[in-house]
Backbone as CSV, one residue per row, in Angstrom:
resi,resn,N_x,N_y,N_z,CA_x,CA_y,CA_z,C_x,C_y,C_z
1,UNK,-120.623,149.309,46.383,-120.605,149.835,45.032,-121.901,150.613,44.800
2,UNK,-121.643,151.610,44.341,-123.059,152.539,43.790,-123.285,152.381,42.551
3,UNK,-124.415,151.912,42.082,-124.089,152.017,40.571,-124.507,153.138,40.169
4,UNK,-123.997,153.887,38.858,-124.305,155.298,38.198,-125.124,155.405,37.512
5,UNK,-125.836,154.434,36.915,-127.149,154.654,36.253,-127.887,153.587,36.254
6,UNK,-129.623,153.369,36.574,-129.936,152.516,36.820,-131.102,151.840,35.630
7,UNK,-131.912,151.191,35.698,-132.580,150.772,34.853,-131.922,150.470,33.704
8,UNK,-131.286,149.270,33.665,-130.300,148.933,32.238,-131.428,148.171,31.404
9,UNK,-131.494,148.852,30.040,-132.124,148.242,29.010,-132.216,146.881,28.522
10,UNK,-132.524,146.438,28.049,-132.643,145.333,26.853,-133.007,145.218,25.854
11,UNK,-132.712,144.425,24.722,-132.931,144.606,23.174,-131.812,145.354,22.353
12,UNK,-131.879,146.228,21.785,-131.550,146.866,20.872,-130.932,148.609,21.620
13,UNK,-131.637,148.687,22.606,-131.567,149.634,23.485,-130.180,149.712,24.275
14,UNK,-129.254,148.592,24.159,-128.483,148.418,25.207,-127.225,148.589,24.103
15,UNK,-127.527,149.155,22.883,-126.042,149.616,22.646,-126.361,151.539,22.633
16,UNK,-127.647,152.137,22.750,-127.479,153.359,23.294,-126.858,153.912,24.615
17,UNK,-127.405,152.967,25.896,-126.928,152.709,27.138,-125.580,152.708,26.409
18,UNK,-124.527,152.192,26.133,-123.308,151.731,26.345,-122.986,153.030,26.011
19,UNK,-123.422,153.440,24.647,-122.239,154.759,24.597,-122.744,155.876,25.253
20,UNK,-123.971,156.061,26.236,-124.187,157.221,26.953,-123.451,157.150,28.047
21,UNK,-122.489,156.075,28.550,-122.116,155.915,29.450,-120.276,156.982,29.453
22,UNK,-120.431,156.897,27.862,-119.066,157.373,27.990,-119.303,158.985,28.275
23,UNK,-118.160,159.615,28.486,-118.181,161.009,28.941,-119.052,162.569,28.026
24,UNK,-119.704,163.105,28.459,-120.196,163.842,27.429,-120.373,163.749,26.238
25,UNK,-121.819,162.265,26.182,-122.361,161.514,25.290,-123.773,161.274,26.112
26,UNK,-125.004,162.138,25.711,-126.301,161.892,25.976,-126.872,160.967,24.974
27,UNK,-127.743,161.279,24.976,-128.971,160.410,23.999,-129.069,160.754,23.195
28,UNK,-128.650,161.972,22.476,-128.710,162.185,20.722,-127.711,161.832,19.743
29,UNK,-126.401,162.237,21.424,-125.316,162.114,20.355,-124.780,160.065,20.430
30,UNK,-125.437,159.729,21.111,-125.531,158.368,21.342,-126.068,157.642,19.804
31,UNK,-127.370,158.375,20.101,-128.414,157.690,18.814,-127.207,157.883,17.543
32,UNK,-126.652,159.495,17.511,-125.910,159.718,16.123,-124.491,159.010,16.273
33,UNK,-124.163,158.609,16.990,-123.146,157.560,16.570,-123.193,156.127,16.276
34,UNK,-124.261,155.375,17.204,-124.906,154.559,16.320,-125.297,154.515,15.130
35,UNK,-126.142,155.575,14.784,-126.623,155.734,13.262,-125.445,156.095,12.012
36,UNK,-123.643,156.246,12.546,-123.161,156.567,11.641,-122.140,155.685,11.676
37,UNK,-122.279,154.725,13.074,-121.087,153.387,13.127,-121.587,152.360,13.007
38,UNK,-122.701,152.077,13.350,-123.588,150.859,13.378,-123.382,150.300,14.717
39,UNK,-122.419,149.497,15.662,-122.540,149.722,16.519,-121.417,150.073,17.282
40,UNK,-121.761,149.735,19.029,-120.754,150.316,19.810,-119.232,149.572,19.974
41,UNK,-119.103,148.555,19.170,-117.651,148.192,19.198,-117.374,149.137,17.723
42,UNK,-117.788,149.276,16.942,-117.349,149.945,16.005,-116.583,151.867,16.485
43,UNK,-117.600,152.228,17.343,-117.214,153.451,18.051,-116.040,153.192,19.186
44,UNK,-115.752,152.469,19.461,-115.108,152.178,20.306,-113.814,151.670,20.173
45,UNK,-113.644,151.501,18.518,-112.725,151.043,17.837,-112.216,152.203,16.995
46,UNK,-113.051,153.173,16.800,-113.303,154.379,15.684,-111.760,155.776,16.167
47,UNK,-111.448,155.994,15.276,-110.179,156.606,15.317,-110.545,158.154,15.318
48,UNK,-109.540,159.691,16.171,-110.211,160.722,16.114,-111.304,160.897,15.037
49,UNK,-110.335,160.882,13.702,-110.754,161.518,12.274,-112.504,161.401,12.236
50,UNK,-112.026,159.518,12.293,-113.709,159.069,12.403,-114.833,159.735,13.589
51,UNK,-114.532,159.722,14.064,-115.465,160.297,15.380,-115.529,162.054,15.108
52,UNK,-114.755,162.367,14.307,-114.865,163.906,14.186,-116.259,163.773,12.565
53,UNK,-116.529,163.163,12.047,-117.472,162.860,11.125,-118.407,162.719,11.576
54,UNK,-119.064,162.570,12.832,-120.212,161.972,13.066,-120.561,163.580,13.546
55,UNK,-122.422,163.809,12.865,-122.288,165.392,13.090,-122.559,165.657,14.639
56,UNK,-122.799,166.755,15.369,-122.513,167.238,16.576,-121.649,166.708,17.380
57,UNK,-120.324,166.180,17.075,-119.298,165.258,17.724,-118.230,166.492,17.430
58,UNK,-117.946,167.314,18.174,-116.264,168.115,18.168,-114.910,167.661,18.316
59,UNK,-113.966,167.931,18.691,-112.723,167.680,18.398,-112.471,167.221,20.333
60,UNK,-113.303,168.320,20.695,-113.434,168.372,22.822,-113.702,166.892,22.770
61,UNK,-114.998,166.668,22.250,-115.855,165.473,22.570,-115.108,164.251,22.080
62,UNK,-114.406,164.550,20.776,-113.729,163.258,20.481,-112.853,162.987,20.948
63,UNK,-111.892,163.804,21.916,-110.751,163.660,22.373,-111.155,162.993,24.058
64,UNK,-111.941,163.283,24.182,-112.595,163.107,25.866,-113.152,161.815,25.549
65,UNK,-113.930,160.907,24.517,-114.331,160.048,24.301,-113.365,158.948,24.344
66,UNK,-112.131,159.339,23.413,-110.963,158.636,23.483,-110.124,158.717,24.764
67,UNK,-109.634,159.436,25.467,-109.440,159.049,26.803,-110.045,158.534,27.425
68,UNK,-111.448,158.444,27.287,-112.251,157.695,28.860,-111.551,156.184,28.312
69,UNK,-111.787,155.938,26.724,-111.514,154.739,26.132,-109.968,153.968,26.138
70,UNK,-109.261,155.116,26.798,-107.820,154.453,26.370,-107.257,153.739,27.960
């Protein structure tokens, strides 16, 4: 097994890790979905509409987010 990213966080840090993991989701748009779901089961639970609210999140990104998720 290779793993794909290394140095896994701890604290508070480890719900940014989670959603950078999903597909064309860095570290800003990570931080801004945290900051507009609170956390990553909430995004992960979060329906297009919702995920199209969170700002720099497109319709590409929300749809690609939800497939990696389904």
């Amino acid at each position: 097994v290779v793993p794909l990213r290394s140095g896994k966080p701890k604290g508070p840090a480890i719900s940014q890790y989670l959603l950078e993991g999903l597909p064309g989701v860095g570290p800003s748009l990570a931080r801004a979905l945290i900051d507009h779901f609170g956390t990553p089961r909430a995004v992960f639970s979060a329906s297009r509409e919702a995920l199209l609210q969170v700002k720099g999140l497109g319709p590409k990104s929300a749809d690609t987010i939800l497939s990696a998720l389904s």
